[in-house]
C-alpha positions as CSV (number, residue, x, y, z in Angstrom):
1,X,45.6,8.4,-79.1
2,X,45.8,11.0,-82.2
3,X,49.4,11.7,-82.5
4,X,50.4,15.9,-82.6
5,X,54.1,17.3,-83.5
6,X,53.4,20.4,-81.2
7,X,57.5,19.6,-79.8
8,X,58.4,18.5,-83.3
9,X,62.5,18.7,-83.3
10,X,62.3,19.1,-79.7
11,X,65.3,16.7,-78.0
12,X,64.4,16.2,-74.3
13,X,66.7,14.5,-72.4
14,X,64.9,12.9,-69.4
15,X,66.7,12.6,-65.9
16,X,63.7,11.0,-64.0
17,X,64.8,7.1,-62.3
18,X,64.3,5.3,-65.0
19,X,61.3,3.1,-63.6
20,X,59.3,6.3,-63.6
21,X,60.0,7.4,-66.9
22,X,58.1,5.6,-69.5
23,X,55.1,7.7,-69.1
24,X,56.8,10.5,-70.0
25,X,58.8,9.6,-72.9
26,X,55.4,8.2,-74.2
27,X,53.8,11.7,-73.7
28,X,57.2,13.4,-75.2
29,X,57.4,10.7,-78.2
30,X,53.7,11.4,-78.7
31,X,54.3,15.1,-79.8
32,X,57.2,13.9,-81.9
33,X,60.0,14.7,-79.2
34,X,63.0,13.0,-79.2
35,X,63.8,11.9,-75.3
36,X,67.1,11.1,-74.5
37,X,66.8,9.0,-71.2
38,X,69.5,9.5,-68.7
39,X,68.7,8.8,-65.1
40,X,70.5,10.8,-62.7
41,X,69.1,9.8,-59.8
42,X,68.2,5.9,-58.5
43,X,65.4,4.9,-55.6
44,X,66.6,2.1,-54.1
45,X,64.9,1.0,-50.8
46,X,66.3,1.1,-47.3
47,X,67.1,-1.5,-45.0
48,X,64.6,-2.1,-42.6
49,X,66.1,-1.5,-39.1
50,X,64.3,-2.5,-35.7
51,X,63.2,1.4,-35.1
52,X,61.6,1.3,-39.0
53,X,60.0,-1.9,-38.1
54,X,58.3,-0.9,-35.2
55,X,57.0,2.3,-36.3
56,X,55.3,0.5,-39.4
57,X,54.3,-2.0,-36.7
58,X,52.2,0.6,-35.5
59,X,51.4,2.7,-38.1
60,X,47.8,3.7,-36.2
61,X,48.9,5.0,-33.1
62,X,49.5,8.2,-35.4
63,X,46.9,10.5,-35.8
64,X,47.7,11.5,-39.5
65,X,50.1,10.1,-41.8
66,X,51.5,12.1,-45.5
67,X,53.2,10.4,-47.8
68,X,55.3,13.0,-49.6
69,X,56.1,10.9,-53.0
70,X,55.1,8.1,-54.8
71,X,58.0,6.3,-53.9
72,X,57.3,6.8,-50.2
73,X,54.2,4.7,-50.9
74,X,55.4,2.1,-53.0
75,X,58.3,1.2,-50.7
76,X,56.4,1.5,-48.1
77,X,53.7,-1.3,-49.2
78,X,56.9,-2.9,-49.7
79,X,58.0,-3.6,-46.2
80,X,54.4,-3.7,-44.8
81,X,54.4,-6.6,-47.4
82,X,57.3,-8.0,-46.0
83,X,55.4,-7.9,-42.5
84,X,52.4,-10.0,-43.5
85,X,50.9,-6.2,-42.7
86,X,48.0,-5.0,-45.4
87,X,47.0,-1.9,-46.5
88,X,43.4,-2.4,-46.0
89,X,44.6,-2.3,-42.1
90,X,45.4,1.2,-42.0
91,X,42.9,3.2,-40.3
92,X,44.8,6.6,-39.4
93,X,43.4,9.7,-41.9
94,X,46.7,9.4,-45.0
95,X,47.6,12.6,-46.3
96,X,49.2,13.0,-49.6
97,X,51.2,15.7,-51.5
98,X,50.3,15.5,-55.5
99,X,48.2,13.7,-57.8
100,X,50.9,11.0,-58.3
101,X,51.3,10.1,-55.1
102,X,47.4,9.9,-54.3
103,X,47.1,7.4,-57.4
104,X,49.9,5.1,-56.3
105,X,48.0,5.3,-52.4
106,X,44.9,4.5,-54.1
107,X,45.9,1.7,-56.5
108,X,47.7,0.1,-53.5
109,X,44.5,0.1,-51.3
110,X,44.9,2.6,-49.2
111,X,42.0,5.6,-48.3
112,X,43.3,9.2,-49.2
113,X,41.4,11.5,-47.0
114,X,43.6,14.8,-47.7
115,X,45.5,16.2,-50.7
116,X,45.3,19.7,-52.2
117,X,43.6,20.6,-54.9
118,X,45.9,22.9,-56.3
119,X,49.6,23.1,-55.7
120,X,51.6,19.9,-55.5
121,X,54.0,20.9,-52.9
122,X,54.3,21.3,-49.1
123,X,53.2,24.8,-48.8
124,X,49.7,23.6,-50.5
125,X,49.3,20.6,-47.9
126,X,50.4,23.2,-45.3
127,X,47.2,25.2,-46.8
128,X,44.7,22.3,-45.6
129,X,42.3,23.0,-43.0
130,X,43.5,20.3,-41.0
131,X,47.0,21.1,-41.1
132,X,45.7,24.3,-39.2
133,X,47.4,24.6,-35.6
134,X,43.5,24.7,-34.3
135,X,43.1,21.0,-36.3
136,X,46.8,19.8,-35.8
137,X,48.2,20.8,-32.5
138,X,49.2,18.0,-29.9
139,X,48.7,15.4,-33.1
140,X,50.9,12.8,-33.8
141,X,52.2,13.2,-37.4
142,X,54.3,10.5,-39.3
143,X,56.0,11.7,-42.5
144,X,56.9,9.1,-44.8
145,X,59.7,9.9,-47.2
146,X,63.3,9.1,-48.4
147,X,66.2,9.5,-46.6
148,X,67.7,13.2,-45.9
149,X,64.5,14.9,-47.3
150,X,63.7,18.5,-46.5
151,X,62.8,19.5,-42.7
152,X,60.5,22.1,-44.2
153,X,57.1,20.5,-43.9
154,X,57.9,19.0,-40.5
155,X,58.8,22.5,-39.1
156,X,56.5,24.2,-40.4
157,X,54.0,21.4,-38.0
158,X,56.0,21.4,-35.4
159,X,55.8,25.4,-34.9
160,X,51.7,24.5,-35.1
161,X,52.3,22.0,-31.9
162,X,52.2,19.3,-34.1
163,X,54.4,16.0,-33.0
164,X,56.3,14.7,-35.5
165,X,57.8,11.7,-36.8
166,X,59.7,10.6,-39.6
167,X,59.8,6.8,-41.3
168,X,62.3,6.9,-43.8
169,X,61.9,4.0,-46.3
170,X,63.9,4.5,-49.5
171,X,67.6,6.1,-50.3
172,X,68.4,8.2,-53.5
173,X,71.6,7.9,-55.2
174,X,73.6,7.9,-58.5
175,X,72.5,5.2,-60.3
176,X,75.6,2.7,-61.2
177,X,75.3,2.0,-64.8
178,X,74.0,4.1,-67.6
179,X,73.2,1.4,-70.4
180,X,71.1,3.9,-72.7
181,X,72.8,6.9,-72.5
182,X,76.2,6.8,-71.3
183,X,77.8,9.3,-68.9
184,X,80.7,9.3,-71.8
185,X,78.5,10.5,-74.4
186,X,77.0,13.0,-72.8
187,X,80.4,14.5,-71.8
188,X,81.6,14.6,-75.1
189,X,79.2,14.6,-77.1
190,X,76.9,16.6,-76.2
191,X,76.6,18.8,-79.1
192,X,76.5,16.1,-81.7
193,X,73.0,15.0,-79.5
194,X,71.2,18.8,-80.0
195,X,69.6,18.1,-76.8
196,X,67.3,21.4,-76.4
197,X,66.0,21.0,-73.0
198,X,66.6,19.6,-69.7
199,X,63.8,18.2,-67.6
200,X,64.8,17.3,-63.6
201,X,62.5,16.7,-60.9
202,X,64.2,16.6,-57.9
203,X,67.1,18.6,-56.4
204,X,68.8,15.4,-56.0
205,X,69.0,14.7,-59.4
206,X,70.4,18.0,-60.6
207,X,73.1,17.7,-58.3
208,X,73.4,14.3,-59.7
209,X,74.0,15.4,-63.1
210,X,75.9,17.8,-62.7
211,X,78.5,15.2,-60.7
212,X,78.2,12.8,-63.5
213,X,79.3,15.1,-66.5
214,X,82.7,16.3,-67.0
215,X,84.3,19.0,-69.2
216,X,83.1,19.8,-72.5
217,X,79.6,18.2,-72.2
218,X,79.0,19.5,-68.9
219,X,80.1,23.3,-70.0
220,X,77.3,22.9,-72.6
221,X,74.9,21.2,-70.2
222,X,74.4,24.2,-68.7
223,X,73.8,26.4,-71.6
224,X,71.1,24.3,-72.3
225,X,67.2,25.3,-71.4
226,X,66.4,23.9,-67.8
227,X,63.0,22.8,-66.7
228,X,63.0,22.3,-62.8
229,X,59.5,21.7,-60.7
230,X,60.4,24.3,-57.6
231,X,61.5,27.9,-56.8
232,X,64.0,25.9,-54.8
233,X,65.0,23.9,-57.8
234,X,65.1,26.8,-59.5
235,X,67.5,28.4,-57.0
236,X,69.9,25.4,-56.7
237,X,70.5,25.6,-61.0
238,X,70.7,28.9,-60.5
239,X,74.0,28.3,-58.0
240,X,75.4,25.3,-60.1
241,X,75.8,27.6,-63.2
242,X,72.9,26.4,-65.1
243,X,72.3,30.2,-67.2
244,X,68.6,29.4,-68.6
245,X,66.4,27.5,-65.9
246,X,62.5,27.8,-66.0
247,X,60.2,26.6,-63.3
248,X,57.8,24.2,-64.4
249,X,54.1,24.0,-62.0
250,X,55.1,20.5,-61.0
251,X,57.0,17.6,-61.2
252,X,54.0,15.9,-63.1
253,X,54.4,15.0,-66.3
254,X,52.0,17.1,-67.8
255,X,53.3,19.8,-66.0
256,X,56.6,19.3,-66.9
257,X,55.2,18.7,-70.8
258,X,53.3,22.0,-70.7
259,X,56.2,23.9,-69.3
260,X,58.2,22.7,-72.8
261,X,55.4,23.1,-74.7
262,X,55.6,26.6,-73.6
263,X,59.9,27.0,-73.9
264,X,59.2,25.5,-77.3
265,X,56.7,28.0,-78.7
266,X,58.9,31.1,-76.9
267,X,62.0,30.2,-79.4
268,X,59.9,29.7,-82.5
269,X,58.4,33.6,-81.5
270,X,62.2,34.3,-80.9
């Protein structure tokens, strides 16, 4: 890979959980971007009650299941795992939101039979033929995901006589320790770091961050160039005080690369 310096003096301080991160600090580092990692948000997996059990028991009495995240795939292998239950065993039609998602599905064996093609959120899966109250109503639906996630998608099947059902197989949460980047120096040190840009991909972990700073750092936090992946991102920084938030296509990297790309380039015009 040909190195660039298209974010050359760029410091980019990366929120993601840190076991999803070294993609992107490869892609950052590549264009001679300083990251700064600093998880502010930690996938941990759930404990798997008798309810849980049984409904990955019988994961094909459902007529279509989505995935809505990577993680919801990869802890759900987990506890099938932990079941003597294989992948290869699924049969019901898997529905997946984002091109990260449908490569985790795929690399753990399982059939993806319907993703968008464009869009990587629930209003594109919601644009799917069979997601269509003709194609959808009086199906059974399971809806894998983490705990508390948003009752949009669900609704929005529901109103199209969908039935619906949630398996909830992993937790988010403040991570406990902060080895690389300590909550300490981002508080007061913020401006001796000249981070430029922010990149979060989940609500979740904006709320996180902002929880985990504390006064001066967290002042200057959010006078700092925001990338967020959603209009409702966008609208949570908005209401947390962040003053210069721009919504990136995705939460994929590349996304989230092109959108600094593109912050980067406005300032130099500037």
């Amino acid at each position: 890979m040909t190195s660039d310096k298209s974010l050359a003096d760029m410091v980019v301080l990366v929120t993601r959980p840190r076991h999803q991160q070294a993609e992107f600090i490869q892609l950052l580092e590549h264009r001679a971007a300083t990251a700064l990692s600093f998880p502010s948000i930690e996938i941990q997996p759930v404990a798997a009650d008798k309810r849980l059990t049984e409904t990955l028991s019988h994961l094909n009495k459902y007529d279509v299941i989505i995935f809505v995240s990577a993680n919801a795939v990869r802890f759900t292998l987990e506890l099938l795992k932990a079941q003597s239950i294989s992948a290869e065993s699924i049969t019901v039609p898997i529905s997946v939101i984002g091109s990260a998602t449908s490569a985790a599905a795929i690399a753990a064996g399982l059939k993806v039979n319907y993703q968008p093609q464009s869009g990587f959120n629930s209003d594109a899966l919601l644009r799917l033929p069979v997601m269509q109250q003709e194609q959808i109503s009086s199906r059974r639906v399971l809806i894998i995901r983490g705990e508390g996630g948003l009752e949009y998608l669900a609704d929005q099947l529901e109103k199209r006589g969908a039935d619906v059902s949630y398996a909830e197989v992993y937790r988010r949460c403040i991570p406990e320790n902060d080895e690389q980047m300590t909550r300490s120096q981002l508080s007061h040190h913020w401006d001796d770091l000249k981070v430029n840009v922010i990149t979060v991909t989940s609500n979740e972990a904006l709320h996180n961050l902002c929880d985990m700073l504390e006064s001066p750092g967290k002042e200057a936090m959010l006078e700092t160039d925001l990338i967020v992946p959603s209009k409702r991102a966008y609208e949570l920084a908005k209401s947390l005080g962040f003053e210069a938030v721009t919504i990136s296509e995705s939460a994929t990297n590349q996304h989230m690369i092109e959108s600094i790309i593109k912050l980067s380039h406005a300032k130099i015009e500037d």
